[in-house]
C-alpha positions in Angstrom: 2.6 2.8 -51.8 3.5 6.6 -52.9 6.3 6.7 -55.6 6.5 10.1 -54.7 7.7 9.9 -50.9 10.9 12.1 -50.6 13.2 11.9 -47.9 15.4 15.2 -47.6 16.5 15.3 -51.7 15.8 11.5 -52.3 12.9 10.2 -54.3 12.4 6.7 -51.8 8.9 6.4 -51.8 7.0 5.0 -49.0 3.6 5.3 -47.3 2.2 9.6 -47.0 0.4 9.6 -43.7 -1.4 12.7 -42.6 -1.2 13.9 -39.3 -3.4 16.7 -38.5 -1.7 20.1 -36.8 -3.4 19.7 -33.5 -2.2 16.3 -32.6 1.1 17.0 -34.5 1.5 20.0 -32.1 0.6 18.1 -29.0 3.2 15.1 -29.8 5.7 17.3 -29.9 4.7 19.0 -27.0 4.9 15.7 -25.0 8.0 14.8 -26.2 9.7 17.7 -25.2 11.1 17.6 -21.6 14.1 18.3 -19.6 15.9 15.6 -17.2 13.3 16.2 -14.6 10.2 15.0 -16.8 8.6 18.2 -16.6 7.9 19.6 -20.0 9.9 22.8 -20.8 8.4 25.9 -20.0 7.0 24.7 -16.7 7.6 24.4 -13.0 9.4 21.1 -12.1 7.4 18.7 -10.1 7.5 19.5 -6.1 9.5 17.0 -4.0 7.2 14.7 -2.5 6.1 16.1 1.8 8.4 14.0 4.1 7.5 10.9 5.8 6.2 11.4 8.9 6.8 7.9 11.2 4.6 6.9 14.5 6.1 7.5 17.7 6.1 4.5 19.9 3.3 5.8 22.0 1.8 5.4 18.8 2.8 2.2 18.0 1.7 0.3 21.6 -2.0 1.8 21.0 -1.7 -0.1 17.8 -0.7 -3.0 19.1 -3.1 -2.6 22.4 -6.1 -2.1 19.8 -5.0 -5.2 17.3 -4.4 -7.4 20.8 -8.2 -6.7 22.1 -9.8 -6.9 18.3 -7.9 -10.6 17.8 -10.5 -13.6 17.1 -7.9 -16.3 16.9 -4.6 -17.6 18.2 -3.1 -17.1 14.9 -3.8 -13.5 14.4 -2.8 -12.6 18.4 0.8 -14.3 17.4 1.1 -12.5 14.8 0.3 -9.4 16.6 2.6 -9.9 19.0 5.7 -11.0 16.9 5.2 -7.5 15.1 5.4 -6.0 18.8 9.0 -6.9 19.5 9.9 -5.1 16.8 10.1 -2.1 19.4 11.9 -1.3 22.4 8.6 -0.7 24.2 9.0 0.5 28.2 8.5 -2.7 30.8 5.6 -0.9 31.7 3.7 -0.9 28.2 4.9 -4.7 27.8 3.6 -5.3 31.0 0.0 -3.9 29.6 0.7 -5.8 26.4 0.8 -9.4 28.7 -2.4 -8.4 30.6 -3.8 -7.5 27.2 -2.6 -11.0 25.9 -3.7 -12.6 28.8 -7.1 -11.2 28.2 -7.4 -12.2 24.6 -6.1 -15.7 25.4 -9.2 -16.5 27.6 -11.8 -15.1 25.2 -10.4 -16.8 22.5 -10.4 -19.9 24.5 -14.4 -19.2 25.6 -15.4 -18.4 21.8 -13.9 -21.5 20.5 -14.5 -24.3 23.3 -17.2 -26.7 22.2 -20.4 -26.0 23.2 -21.6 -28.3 26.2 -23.3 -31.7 25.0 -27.2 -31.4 24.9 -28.6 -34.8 26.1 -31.4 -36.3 23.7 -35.0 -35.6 24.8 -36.7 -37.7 27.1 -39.7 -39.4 25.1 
């Protein structure tokens, strides 16, 4: 404790902590900003580029590509409840059913049990 801490023309005394110029000048820097954030002096941050969204074109090869890499009945339904999401043409739902049709059978072939070896004859 420092007796001889003033405080404007008060004698209050306190702790005396040095701060060195550099890092006083950069605090004071950083504090110093306008409404925007930007610190005063310099450009104002540039609006983020606008979103650019999938057409549906876009979104049925999606769909087509997650439908033929499924490895489960689970992860096809999920597929296709995210599908009707979209007003896809009859003709791309009709390509979406062949493609589920597909998937259904090898799914089925991957996971049927393998056919029951017999013991060896001794």
């Amino acid at each position: 404790m420092d007796p001889n801490v003033w405080m404007g023309a008060e004698r209050t005394g306190g702790i005396r902590v040095r701060i060195p110029a550099a890092a006083a000048t950069a605090a004071s820097l950083a504090g110093a900003g306008n409404r925007n954030g930007a610190a005063s002096g310099t450009a104002p941050k540039p609006a983020p580029p606008p979103r650019v969204f999938p057409t549906l074109d876009e979104r049925h090869a999606q769909l087509v590509r997650g439908i033929n890499q499924t490895d489960s009945d689970v992860n096809l339904n999920q597929w296709l409840r995210w599908g009707e999401q979209f007003p896809f043409s009859a003709q791309q739902r009709s390509e979406q059913a062949a493609r589920r049709n597909a998937a259904l059978e090898r799914i089925a072939l991957a996971t049927a049990p393998g056919e029951a070896r017999r013991p060896a004859r001794t």
